[in-house]
C-alpha positions as CSV (number, residue, x, y, z in Angstrom):
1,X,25.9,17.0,52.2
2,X,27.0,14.0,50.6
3,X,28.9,10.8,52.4
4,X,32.2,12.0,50.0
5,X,32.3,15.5,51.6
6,X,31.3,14.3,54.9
7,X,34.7,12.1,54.8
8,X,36.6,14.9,53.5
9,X,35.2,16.9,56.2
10,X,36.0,14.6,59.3
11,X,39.4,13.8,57.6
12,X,40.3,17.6,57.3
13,X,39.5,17.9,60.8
14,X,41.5,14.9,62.2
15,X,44.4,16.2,60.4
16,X,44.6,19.6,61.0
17,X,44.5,18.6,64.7
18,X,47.4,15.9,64.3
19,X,45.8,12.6,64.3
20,X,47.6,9.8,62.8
21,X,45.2,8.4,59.7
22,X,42.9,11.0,59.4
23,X,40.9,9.6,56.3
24,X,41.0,6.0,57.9
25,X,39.8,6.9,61.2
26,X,37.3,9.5,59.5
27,X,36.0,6.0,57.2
28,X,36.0,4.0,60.5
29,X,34.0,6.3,62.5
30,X,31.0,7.6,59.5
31,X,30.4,3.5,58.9
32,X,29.8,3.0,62.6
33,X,28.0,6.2,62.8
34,X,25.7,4.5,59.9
35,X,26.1,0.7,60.7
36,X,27.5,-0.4,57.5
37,X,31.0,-1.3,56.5
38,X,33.6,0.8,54.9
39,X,33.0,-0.8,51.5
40,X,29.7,0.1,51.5
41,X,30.7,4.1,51.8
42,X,32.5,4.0,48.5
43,X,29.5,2.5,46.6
44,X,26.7,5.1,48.1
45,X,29.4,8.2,48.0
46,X,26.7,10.3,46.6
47,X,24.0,9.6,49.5
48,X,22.9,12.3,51.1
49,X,24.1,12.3,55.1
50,X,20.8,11.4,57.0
51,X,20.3,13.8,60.2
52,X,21.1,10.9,62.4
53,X,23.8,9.7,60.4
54,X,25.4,13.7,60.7
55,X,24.6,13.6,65.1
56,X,26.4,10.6,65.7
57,X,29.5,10.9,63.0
58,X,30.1,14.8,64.7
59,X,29.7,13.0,68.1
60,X,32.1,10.6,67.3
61,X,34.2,12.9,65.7
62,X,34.3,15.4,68.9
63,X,35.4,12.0,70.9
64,X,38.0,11.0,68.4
65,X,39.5,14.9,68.6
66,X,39.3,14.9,72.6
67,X,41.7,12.0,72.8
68,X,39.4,8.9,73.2
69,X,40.3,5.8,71.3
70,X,38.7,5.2,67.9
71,X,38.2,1.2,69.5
72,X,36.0,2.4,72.2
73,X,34.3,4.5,70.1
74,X,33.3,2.0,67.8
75,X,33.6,-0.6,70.4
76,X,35.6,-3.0,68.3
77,X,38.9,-4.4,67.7
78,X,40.8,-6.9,65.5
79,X,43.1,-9.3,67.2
80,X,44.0,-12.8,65.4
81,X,41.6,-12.2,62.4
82,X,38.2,-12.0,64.8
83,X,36.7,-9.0,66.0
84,X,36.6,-8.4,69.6
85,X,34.1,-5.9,71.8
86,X,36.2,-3.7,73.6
87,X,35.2,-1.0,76.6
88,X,37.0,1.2,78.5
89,X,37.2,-1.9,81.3
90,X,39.2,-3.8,79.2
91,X,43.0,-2.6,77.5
92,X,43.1,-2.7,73.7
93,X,44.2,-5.7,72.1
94,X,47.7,-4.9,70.2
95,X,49.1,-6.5,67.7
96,X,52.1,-7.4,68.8
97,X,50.6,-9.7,71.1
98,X,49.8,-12.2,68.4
99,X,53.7,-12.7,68.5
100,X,52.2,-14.7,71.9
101,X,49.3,-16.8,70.0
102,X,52.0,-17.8,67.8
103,X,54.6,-18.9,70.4
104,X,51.7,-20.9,72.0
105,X,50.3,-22.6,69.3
106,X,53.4,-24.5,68.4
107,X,53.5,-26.0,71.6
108,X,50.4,-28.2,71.3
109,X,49.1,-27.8,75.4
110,X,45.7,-29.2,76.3
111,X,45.3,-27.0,79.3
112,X,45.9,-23.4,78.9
113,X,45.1,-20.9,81.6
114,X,45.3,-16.8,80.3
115,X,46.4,-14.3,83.6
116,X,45.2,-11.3,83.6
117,X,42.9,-11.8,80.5
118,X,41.1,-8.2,79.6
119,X,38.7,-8.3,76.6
120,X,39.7,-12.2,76.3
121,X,41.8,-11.9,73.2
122,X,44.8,-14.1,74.2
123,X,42.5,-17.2,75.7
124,X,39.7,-17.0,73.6
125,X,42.1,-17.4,70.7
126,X,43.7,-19.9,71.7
127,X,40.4,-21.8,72.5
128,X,39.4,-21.0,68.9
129,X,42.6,-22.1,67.4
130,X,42.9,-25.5,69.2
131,X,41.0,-28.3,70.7
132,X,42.4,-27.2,74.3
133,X,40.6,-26.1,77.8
134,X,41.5,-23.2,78.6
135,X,40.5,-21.1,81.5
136,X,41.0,-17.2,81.6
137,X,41.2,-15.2,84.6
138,X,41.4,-11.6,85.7
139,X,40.6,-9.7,89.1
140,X,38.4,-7.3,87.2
141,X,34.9,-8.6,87.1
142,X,34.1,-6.3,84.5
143,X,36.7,-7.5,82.6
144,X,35.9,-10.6,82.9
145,X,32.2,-9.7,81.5
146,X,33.9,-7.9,78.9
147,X,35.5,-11.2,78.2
148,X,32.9,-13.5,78.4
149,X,30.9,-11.6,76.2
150,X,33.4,-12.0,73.6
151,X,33.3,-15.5,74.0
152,X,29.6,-16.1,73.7
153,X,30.1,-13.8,70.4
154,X,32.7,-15.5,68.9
155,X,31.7,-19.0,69.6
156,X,34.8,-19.8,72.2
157,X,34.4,-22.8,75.0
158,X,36.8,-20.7,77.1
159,X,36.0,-20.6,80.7
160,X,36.4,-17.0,82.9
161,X,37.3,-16.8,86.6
162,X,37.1,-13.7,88.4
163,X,40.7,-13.8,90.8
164,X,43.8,-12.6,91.4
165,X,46.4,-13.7,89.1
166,X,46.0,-17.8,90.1
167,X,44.9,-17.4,93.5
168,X,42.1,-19.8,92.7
169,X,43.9,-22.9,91.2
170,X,45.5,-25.6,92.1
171,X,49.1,-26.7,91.7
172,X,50.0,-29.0,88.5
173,X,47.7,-28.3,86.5
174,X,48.3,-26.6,83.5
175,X,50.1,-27.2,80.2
176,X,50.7,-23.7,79.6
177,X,50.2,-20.6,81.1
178,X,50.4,-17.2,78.9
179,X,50.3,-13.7,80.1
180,X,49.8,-10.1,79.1
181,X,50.4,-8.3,82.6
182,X,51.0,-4.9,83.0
183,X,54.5,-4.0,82.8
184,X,54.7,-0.4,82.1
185,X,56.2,1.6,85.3
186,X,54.6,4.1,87.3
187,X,57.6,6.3,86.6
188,X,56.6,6.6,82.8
189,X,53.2,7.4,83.0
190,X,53.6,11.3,82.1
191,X,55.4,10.1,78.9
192,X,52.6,7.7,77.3
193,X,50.1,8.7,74.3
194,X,47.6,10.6,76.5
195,X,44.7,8.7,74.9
196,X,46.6,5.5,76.8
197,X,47.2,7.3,79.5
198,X,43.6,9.0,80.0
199,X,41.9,6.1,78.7
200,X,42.9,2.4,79.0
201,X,42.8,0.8,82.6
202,X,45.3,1.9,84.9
203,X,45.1,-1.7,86.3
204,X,46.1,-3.1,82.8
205,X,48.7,-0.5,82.5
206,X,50.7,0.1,85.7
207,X,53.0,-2.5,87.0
208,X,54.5,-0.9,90.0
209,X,57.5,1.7,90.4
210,X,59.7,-0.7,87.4
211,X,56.9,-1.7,86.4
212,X,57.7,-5.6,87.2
213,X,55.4,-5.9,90.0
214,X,53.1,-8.4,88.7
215,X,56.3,-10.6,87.1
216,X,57.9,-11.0,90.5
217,X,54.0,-12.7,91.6
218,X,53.5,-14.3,88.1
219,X,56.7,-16.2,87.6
220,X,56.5,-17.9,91.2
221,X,53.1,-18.7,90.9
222,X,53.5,-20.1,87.5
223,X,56.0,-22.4,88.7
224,X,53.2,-23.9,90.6
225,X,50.4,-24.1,88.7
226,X,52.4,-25.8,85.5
227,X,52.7,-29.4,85.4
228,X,56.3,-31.4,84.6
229,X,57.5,-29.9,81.3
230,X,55.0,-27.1,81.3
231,X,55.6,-23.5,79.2
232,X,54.8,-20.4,80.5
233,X,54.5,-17.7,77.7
234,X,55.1,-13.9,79.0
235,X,54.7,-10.3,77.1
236,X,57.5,-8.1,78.5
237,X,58.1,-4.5,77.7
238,X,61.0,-3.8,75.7
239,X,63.6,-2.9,78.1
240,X,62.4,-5.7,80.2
241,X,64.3,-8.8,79.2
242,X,67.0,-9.0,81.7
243,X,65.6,-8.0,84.3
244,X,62.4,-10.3,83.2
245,X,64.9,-13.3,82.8
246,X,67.0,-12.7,85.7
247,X,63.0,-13.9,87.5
248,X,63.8,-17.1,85.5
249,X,66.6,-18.2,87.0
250,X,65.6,-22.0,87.6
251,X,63.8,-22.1,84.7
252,X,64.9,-23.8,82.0
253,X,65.0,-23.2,77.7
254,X,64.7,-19.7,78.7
255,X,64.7,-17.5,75.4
């Protein structure tokens, strides 16, 4: 069998069991089973498929049609234009959360501190994208390794502090302070993508019964940790803004 038919077969397979893009996923998945990039598929289309090649492309196949996420097959996903390592410790970066790299990059801070960090995405792009200290924290320690591994990769001066939310700074001092936290309610858990569901950290997931848990200890603590004239940058779910900015209530230039 030839790399062509084996992405013909894994695609065939993908969609007859109803995966979303079946020939991209089937591309992604025989590259990493061969360590090359997609590109390189195209110009060696009439290779034969090695026998170790053929084990780990079926393995990854059997994992892709069992629910498990193509990211933590692979072990990879894009966020910002970089590359991060992912595991199952660590939630998936999406891409709606550059939406928060870009609200924190026009505001110029020096010293940025990421809650509730995961794979690092949000701090370590920030350190990347600016000359500021930042400081990333999480209460998963594996997380946190997750994290600093991406760092070290990626060549990021970002910091990482295993804690709860902020529990181990002090007040006053930060320019910003940007969040991902888990905001999705307990209540809804039956209703997500079961390869969210029975795959990404409940702990990066699950914010309580209205899934605002972590906001109503964020926001407070937030209030502290800022300096005079400080911006704290938040990603909310999409039902979430009133209740969200009702939190805010002695903040100001709320939007």
């Amino acid at each position: 069998m030839n790399l062509h038919t084996a992405l013909l077969q894994g695609k065939q397979l993908l969609d007859d069991a109803g995966f979303s893009a079946p020939r991209l996923t089937a591309e992604v998945l025989l590259a990493h089973a061969i360590g090359c990039e997609k590109s390189w598929l195209y110009a060696h289309s009439d290779e034969e498929l090695r026998e170790v090649w053929w084990i780990h492309y079926g393995r990854y196949l059997h994992e892709r049609m069992q629910g498990k996420p193509t990211q933590y097959i692979t072990g990879r996903q894009e966020f910002y234009g970089r590359e991060f390592f992912v595991t199952p410790d660590v939630l998936i970066p999406r891409p709606e959360t550059e939406h928060s790299i870009e609200a924190a990059l026009a505001l110029h801070a020096t010293n940025i501190l990421d809650i509730g960090t995961g794979s690092g995405a949000i701090g370590i792009t920030l350190s990347l994208e600016t000359r500021a200290r930042v400081i990333c924290a999480d209460i998963s320690d594996a997380a946190v390794r997750v994290a600093a591994k991406n760092a070290h990769r990626l060549g990021s001066s970002a910091q990482f502090v295993v804690c709860d939310l902020s529990s181990a700074f002090a007040s006053s001092t930060f320019d910003l302070v940007i969040s991902n936290p888990p905001y999705i309610s307990i209540s809804d858990k039956e209703t997500l993508q079961a390869e969210v569901r029975d795959y990404e950290p409940h702990l990066a997931l699950f914010g309580g019964n209205d899934g605002l848990d972590v906001y109503r200890r964020l926001i407070p603590e937030a209030a502290r940790l800022l300096k005079p004239g400080g911006h704290l940058i938040l990603e909310i779910g999409w039902l979430a803004a009133e209740s969200v900015g009702a939190m805010l209530g002695e903040w100001t230039n709320v939007e």
